[in-house]
GUTINU-28593 format. One record per residue: x, y, z of N, C-alpha, C in turn. Coordinates in pm, whole numbers. Layout:
% GUTINU-28593
X; Y; Z; X; Y; Z; X; Y; Z
...
This chain:
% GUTINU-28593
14927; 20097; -4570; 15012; 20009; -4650; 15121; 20092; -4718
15084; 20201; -4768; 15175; 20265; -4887; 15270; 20325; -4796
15280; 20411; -4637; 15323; 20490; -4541; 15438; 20332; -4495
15388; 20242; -4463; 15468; 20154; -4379; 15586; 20061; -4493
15474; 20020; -4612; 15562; 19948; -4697; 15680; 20022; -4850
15612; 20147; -4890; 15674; 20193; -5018; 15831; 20262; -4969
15828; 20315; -4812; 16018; 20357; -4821; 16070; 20250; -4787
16036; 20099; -4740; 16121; 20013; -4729; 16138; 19962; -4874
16052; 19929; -4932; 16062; 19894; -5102; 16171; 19986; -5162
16156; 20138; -5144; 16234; 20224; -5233; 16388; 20213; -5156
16439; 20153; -5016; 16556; 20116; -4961; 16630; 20048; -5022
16522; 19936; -5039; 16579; 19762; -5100; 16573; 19682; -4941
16486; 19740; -4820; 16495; 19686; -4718; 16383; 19550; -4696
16309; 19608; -4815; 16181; 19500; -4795; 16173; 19466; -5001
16116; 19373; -4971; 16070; 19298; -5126; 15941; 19265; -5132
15851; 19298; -5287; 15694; 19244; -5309; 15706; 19205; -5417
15622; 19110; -5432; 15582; 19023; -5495; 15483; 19044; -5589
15442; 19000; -5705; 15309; 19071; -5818; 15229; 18936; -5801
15119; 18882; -5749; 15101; 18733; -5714; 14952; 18739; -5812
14968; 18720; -5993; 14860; 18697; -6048; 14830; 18565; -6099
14969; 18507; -6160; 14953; 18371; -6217; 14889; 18290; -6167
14803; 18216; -6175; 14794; 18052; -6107; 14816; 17936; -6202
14823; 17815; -6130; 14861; 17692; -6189; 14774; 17664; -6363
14650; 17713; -6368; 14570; 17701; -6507; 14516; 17810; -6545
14576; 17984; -6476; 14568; 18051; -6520; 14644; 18207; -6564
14735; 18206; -6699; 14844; 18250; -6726; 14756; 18381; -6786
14784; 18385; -6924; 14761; 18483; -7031; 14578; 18516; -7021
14539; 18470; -6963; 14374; 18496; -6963; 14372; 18482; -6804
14426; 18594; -6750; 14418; 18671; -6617; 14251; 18673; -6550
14172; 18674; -6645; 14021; 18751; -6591; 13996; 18607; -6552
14033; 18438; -6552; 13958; 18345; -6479; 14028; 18319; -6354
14081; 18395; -6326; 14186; 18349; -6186; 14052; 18297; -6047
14103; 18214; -5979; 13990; 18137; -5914; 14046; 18208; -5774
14207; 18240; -5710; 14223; 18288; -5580; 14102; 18375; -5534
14028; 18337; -5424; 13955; 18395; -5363; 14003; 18478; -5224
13857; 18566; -5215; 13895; 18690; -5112; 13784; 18741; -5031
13678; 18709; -4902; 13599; 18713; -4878; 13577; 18761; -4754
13521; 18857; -4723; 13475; 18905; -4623; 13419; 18861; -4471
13500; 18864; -4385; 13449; 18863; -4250; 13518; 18961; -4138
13409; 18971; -4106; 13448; 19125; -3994; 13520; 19213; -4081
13605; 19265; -3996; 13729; 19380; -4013; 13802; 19265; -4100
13810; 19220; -4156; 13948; 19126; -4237; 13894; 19055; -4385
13936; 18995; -4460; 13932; 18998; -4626; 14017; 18795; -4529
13984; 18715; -4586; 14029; 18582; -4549; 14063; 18511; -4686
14220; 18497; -4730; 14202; 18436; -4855; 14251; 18308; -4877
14191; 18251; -4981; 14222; 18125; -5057; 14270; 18077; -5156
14387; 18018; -5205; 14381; 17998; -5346; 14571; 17982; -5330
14596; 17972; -5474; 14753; 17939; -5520; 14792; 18042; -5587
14900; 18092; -5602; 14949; 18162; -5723; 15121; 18085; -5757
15101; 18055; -5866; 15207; 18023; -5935; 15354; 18070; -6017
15390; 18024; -6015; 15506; 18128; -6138; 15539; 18272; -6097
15563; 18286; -5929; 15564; 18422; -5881; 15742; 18486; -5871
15734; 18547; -5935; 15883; 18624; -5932; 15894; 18685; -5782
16038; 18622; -5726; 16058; 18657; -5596; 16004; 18594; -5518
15911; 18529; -5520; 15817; 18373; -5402; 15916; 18365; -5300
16052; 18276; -5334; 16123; 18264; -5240; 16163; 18327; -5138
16164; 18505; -5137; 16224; 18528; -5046; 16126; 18697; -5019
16041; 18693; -5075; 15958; 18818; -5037; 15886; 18849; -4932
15910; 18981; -4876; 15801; 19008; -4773; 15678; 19010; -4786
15632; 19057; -4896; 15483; 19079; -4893; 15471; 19047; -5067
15344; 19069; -5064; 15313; 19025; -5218; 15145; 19121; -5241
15107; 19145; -5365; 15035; 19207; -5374; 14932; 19115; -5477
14850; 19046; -5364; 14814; 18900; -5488; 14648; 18975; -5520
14607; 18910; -5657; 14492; 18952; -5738; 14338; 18852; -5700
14300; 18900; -5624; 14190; 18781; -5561; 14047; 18804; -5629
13970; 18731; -5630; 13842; 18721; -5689; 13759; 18763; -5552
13717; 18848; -5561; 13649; 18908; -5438; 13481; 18990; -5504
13432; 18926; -5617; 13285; 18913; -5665; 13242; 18802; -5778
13193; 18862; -5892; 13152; 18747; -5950; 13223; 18721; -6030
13195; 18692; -6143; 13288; 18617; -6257; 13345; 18770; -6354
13429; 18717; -6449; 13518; 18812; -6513; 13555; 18974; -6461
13608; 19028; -6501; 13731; 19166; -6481; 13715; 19169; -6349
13555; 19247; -6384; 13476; 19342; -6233; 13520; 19244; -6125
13545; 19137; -6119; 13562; 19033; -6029; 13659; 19067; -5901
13736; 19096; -5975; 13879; 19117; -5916; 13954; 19232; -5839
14023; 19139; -5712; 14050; 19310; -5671; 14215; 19280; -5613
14274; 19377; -5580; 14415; 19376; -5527; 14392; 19368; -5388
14452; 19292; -5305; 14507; 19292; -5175; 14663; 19290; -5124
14686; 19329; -5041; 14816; 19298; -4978; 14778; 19221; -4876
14941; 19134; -4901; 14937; 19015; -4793; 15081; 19028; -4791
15114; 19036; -4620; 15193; 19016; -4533; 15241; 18829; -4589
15373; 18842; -4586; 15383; 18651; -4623; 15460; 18590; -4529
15443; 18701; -4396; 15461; 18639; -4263; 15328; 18575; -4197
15232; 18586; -4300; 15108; 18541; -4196; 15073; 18415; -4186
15038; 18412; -4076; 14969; 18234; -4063; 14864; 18218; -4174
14886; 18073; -4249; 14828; 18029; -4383; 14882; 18049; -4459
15008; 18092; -4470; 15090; 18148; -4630; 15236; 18014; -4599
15228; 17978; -4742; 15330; 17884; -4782; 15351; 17897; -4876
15526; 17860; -4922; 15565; 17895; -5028; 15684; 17761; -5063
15689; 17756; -5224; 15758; 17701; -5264; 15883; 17735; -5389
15986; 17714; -5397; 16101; 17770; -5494; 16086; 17684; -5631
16117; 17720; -5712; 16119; 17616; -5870; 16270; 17591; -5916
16284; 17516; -5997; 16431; 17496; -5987; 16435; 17525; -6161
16458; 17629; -6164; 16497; 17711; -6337; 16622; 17664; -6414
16579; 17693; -6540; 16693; 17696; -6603; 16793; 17830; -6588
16711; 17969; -6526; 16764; 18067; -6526; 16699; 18104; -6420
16717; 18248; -6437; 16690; 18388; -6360; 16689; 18306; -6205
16791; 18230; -6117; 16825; 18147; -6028; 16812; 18296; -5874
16856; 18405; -5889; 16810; 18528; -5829; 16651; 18538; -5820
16590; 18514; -5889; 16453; 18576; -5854; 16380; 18500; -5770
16421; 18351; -5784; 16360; 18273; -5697; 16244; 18277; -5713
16184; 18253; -5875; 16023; 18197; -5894; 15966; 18091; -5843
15842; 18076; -5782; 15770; 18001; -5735; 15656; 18008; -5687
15575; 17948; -5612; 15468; 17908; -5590; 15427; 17963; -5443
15328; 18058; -5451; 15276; 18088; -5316; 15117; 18056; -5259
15090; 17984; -5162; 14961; 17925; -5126; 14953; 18012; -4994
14776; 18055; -5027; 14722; 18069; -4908; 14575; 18036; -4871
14619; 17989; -4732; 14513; 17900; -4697; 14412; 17973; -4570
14338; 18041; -4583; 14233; 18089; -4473; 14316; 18202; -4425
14402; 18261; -4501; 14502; 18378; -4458; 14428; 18499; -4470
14403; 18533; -4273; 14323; 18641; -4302; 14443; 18804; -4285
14402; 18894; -4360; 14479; 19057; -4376; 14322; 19165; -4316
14372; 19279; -4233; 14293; 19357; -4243; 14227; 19402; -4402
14085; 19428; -4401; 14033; 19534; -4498; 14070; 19616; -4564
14179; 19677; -4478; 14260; 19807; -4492; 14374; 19776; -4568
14422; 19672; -4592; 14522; 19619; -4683; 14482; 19609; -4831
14335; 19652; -4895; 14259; 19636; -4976; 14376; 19712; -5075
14371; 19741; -5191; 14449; 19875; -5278; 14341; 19842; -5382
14346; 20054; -5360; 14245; 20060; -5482; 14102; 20008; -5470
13997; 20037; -5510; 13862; 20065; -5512; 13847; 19857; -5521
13726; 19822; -5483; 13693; 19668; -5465; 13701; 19650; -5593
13724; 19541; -5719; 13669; 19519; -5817; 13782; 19576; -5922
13865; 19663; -5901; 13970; 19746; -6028; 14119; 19664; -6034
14085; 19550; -5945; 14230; 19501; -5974; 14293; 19441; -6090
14194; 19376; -6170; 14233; 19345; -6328; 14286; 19447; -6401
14223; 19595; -6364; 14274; 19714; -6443; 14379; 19722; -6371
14365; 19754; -6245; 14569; 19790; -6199; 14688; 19669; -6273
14661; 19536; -6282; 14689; 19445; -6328; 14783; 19511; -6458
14689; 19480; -6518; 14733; 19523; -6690; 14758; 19689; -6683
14762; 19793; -6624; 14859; 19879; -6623; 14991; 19912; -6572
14990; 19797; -6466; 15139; 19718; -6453; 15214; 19692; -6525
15157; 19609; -6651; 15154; 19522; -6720; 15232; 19629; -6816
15154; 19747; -6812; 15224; 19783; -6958; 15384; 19879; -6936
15362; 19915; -6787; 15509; 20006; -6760; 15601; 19877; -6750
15576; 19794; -6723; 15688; 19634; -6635; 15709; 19612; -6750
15624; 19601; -6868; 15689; 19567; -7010; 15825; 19586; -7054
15826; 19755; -7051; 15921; 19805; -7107; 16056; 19798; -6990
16067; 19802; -6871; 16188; 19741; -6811; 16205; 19602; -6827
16131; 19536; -6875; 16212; 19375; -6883; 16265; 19415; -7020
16237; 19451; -7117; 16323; 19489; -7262; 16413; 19527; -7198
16427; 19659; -7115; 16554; 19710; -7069; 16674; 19622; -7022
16593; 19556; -6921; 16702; 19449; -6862; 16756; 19391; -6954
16637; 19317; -7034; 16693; 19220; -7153; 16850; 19339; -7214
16821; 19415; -7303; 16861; 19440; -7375; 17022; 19466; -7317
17039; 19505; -7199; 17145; 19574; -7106; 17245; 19421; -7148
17177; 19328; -7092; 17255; 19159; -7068; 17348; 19173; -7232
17234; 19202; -7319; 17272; 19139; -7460; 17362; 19255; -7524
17339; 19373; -7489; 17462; 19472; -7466; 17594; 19478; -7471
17602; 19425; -7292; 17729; 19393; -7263; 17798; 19280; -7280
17703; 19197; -7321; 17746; 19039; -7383; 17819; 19107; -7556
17735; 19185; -7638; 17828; 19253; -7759; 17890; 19286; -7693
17935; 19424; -7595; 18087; 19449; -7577; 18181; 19344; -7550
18179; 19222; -7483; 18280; 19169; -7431; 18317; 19121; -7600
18227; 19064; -7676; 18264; 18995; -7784; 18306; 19090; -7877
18299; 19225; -7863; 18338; 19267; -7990; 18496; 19327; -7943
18526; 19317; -7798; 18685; 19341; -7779; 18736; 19172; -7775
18667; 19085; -7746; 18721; 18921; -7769; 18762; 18911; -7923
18650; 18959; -8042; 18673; 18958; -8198; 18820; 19048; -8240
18817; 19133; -8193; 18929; 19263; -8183; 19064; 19164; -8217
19106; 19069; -8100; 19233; 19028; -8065; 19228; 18861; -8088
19119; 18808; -8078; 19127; 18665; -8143; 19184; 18628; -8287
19286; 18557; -8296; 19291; 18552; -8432; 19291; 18438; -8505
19243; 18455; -8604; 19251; 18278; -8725; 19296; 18333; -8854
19353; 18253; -8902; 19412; 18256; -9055; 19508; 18378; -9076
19565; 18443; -8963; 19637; 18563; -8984; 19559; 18716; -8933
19448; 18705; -8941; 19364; 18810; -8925; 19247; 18784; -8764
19261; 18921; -8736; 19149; 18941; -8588; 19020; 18910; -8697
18932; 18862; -8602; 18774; 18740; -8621; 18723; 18893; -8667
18761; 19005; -8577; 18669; 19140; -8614; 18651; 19171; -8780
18781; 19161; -8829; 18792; 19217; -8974; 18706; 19108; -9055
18619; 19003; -9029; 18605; 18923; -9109; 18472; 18975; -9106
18402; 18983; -9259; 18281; 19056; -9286; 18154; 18948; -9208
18146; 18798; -9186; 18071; 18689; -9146; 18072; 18765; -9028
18131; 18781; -8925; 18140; 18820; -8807; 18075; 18960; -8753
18157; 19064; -8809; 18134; 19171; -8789; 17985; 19238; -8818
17946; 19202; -8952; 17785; 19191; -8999; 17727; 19172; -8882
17730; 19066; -8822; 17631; 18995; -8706; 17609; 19099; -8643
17744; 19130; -8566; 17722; 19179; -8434; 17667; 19340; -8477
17665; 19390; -8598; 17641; 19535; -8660; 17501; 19516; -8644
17400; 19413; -8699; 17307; 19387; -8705; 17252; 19381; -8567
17291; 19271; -8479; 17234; 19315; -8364; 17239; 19377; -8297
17365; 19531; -8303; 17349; 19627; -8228; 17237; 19738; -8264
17210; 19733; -8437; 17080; 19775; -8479; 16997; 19763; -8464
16910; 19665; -8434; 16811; 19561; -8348; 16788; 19615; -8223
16874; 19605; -8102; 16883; 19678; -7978; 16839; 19763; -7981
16893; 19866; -8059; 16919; 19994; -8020; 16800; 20066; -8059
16761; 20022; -8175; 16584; 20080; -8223; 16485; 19980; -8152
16455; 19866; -8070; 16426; 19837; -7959; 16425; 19901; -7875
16510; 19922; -7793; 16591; 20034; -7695; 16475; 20172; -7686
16472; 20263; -7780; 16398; 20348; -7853; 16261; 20328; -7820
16206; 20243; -7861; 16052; 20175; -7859; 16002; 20148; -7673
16167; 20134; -7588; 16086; 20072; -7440; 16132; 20225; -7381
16176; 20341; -7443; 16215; 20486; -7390; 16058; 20525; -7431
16023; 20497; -7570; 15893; 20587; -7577; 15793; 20545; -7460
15782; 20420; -7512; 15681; 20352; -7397; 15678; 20453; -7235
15819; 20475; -7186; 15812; 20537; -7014; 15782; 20693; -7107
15830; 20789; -7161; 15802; 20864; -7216; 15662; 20874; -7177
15538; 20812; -7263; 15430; 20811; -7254; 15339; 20790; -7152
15404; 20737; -7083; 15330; 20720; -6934; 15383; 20774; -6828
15479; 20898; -6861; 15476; 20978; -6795; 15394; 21068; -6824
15382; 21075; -6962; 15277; 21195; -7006; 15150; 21177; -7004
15116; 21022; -6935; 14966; 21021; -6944; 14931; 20985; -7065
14985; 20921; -7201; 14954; 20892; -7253; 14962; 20727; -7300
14815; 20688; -7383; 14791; 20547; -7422; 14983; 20470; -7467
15026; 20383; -7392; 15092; 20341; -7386; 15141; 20159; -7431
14998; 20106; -7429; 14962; 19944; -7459; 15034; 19918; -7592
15020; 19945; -7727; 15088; 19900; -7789; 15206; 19905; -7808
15283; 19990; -7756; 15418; 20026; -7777; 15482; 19911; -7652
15432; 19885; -7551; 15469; 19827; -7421; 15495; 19675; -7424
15392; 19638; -7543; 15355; 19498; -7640; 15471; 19452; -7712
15475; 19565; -7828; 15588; 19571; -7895; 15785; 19555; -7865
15781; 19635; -7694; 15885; 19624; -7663; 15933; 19488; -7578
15787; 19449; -7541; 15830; 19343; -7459; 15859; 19216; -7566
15794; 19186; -7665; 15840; 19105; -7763; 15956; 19126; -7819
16011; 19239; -7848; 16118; 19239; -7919; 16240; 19249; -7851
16272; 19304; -7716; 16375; 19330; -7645; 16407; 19169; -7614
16311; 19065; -7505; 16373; 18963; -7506; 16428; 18892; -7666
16348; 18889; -7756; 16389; 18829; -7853; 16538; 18814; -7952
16501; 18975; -7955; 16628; 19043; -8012; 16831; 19013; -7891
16717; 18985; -7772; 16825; 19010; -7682; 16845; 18833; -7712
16793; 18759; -7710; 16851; 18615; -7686; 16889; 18597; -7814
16867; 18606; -7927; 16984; 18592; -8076; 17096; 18697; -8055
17080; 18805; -8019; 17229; 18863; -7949; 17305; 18778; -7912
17283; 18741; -7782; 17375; 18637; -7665; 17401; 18578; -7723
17275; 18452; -7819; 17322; 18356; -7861; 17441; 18350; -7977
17450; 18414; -8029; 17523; 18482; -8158; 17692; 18491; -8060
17705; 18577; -7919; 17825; 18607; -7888; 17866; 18519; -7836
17769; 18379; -7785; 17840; 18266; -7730; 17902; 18196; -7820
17810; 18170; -7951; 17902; 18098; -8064; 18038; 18185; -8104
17976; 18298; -8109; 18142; 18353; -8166; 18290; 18356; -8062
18249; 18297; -7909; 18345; 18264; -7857; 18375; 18117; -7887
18302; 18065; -7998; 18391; 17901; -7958; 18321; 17857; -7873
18324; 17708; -7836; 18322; 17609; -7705; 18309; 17684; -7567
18472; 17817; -7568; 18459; 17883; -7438; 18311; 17959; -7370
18252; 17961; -7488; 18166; 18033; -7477; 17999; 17944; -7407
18026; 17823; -7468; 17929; 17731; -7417; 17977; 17703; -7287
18129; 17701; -7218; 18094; 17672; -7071; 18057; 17758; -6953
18026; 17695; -6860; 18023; 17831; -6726; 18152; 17912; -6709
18237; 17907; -6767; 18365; 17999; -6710; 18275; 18189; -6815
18239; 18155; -6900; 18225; 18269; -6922; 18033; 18307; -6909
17982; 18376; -6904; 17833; 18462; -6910; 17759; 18425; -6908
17788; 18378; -7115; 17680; 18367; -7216; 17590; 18276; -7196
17575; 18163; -7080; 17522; 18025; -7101; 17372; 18117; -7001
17439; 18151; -6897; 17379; 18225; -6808; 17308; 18308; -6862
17369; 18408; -6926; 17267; 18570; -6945; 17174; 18494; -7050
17226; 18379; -7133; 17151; 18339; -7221; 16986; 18246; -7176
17000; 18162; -7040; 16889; 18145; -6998; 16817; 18224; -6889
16834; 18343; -6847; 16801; 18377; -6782; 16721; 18511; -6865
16765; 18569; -6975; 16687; 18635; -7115; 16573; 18562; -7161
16583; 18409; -7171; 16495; 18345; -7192; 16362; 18344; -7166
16367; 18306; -6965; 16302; 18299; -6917; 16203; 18420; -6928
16273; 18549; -7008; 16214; 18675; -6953; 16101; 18664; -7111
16163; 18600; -7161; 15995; 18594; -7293; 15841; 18547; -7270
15863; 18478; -7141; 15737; 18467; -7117; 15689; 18523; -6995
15761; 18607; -6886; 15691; 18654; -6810; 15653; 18781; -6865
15536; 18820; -6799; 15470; 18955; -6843; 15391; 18953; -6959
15393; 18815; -7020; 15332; 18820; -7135; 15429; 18753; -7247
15400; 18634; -7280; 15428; 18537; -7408; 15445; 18671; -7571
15544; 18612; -7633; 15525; 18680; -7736; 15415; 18646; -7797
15353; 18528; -7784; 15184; 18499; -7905; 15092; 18657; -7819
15083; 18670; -7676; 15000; 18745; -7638; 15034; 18918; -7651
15187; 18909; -7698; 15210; 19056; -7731; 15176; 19096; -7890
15173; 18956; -8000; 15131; 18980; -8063; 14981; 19039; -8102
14914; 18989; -7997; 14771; 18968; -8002; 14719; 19152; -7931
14821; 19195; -7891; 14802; 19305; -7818; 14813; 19424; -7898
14933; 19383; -8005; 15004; 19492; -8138; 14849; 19548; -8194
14797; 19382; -8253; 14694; 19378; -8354; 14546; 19418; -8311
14505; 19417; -8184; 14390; 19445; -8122; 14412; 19601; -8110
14509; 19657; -8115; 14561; 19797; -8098; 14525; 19848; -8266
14576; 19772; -8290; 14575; 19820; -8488; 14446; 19824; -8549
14371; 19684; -8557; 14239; 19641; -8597; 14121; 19743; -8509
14140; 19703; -8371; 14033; 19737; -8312; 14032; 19636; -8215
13915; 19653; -8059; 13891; 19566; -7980; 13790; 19421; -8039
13677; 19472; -8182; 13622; 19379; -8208; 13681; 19270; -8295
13818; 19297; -8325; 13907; 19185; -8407; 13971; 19128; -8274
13970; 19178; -8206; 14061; 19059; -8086; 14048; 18933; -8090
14196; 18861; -8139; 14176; 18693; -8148; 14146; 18623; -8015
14147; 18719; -7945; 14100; 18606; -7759; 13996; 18619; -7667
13913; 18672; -7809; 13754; 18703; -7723; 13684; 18602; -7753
């Protein structure tokens, strides 16, 4: 798998898929029902996954199947080819991120060699959530990049716009804002650098990964939203960005983890595992 599929991935010649969600199971990953069962040489699977970034147009996908009994230990990673007979897929029609083409992937008696297994039977909940915590900190990134360059355009738009005699820049209402949310960013920013920092070094990385993923989308959509109003009307139509970068930031607060569940991640980090509000 890793010899045939990781230099087309690192090209951009081929695309995968992270296939954990299902239809009734989001933020509490450990009840996922997709099954994965043994016959002969081949793993035969069953089940839906939902809410999959890239569905529409991916080669392969690396979906999380229940391949023993109930909770973590349950679970294991497979690769699946999504050229194979039994695999169907469906597109969602977003308010944003219209590129990623989220949606819905079913498979029905779709059998993969054994050998497509990743990683030991049973550790896929753990590969899961250590995904979980590097993918964190690039969706802040992304976020933050959008809400970035959405401040630059507005703070050379404030520059030369003028009302009452004076550029919008010199006016303290204005300028505050955008000072503020480049402060915001930027010590954000900071928080999703330590995060890769740390997991390069091998070190515990979960709360910081928590932290960035809550705050980068957040911080990033009162950004946007902030530079669309300060264009005026122009700013609410499609001729300019903001409507766009603004739902498509959106969308990014709940993948990878809801801010209620990054909260819950800060505090289980802080308290301890026996304060966890979702046990």
């Amino acid at each position: 798998i890793k010899q045939r599929w990781l230099p087309a991935v690192a090209s951009g010649e081929a695309t995968v898929a992270f296939a954990l969600t299902e239809p009734s199971v989001g933020s509490d990953a450990v009840q996922l029902s997709c099954s994965a069962r043994r016959d002969g040489s081949d793993w035969v699977i069953n089940g839906e996954k939902s809410s999959i970034t890239f569905a529409g147009f991916a080669d392969g996908c690396v979906v999380f199947c229940r391949t023993g009994g109930p909770g973590a230990r349950g679970i294991s990673m497979i690769f699946v080819e999504l050229d194979r007979e039994g695999v169907t897929r469906t597109k969602y029609s977003s308010a944003g991120g219209h590129l990623t083409q989220r949606g819905s992937l079913f498979f029905d008696e779709v059998r993969v060699p054994l050998g497509n297994q990743i990683g030991a039977e049973g550790t896929g909940f753990i590969g899961a959530m250590e995904a979980f915590d590097f993918n964190r900190a690039i969706i802040a990134l992304a976020c933050i990049g959008a809400a970035r360059q959405s401040l630059d355009e507005t703070i050379e738009f404030t520059k030369s716009r003028m009302t009452f005699g004076k550029p919008l820049a010199s006016r303290e209402a204005v300028a505050f804002q955008i000072a503020e949310h480049l402060a915001f960013l930027h010590a954000t920013r900071l928080v999703a650098y330590e995060v890769l920092i740390r997991a390069d070094a091998g070190l515990n990385h979960t709360a910081e990964a928590a932290m960035c993923k809550w705050l980068g989308p957040k911080q990033s959509v009162e950004a946007i939203h902030t530079c669309l109003l300060l264009h005026g009307y122009p700013g609410y139509g499609t001729e300019l960005p903001f409507e766009q970068r603004l739902a498509d930031v959106m969308g990014l607060e709940l993948g990878d983890g809801t801010p209620e569940i990054m909260k819950a991640i800060i505090a289980r980090e802080a308290f301890g595992r026996e304060f966890d509000s979702y046990k």
